[in-house]
N, C-alpha and C positions, 0 to 999 in steps of 0.2 A: 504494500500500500504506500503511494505516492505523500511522503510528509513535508512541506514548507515551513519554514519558521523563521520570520523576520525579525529584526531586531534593531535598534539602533538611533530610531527615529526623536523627533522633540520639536522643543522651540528653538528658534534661534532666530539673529536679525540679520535684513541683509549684508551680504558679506561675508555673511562666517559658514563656517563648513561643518559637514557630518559625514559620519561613515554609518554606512548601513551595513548589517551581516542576514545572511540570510543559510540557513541549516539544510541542509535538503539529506532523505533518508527513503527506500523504498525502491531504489532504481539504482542503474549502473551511471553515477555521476559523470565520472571522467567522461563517457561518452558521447554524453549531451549538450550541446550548443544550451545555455541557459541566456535569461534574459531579466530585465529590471523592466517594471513596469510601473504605471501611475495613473491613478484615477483624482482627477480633481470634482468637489461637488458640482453636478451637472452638466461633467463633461465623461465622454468614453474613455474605458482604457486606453493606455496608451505605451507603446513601447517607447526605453529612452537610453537604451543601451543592452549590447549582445555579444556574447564572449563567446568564441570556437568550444567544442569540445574534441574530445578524443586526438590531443595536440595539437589541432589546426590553431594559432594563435595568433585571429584575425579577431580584434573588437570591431562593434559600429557603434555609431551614435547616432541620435536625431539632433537634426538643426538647433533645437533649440537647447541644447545643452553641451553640446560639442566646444572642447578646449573646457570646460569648467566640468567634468564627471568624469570619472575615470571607472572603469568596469573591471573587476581580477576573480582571479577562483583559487582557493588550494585545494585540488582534489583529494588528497590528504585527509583534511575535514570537513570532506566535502561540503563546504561552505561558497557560496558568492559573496564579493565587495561589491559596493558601491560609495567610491570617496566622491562627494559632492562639495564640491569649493563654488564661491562666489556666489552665492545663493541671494536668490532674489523670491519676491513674495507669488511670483506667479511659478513658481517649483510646489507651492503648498499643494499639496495632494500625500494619499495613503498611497504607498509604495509596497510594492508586492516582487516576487519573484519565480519564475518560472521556465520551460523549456521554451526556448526561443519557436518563435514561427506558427511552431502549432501547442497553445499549450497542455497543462495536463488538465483533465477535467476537475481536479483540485487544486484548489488555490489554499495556500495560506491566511493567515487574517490581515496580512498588512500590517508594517508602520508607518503610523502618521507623523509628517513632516512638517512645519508651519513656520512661515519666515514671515515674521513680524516683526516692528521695530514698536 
């Protein structure tokens, strides 16, 4: 069984940074292309970064966070990062993580991010 578990989320104001961890357990990690995603209220999810798996070690990003997020994995503990620098108030959304592309039909519950000053 597919398990998520995020971590890492808060307040913060613009400018300053966080790291998100994200657990994952139930599947063969290393081989999976995983991805960060984000739902802000009343808007869709949304991917905002996606890391190779099974050694391919291509990240991507979406425009609007490119050069300020950086995406890692230790498959080790089977964990994802996501270091978020230079945060601005439109990043506020619950941040979730999952397999890139197509995900699992489980999701984790998300941490909530919120850049407020």
């Amino acid at each position: 069984q597919v398990q998520l578990v995020e971590s890492g989320g808060g307040l913060v104001q613009p400018g300053g940074s966080l790291r998100l961890s994200c657990a994952a357990s139930g599947y063969i990690f290393s081989a999976i292309a995983m991805a960060w995603y984000r739902q802000a209220p009343g808007s869709q999810r949304e991917s905002v970064a996606v890391i190779g798996g099974g050694g391919a070690g291509y990240t991507y990003y979406a425009d609007s966070v490119k050069g300020r997020f950086t995406i890692s994995r230790d498959n080790a503990k089977k964990t994802v990062y996501l270091q978020m620098t230079s945060l601005k108030p439109e990043d506020t959304a619950v941040y979730y993580c999952n397999r890139a592309q197509i995900p699992f039909n489980s999701w984790g519950q998300g941490t909530q991010v919120t850049v407020s000053s």
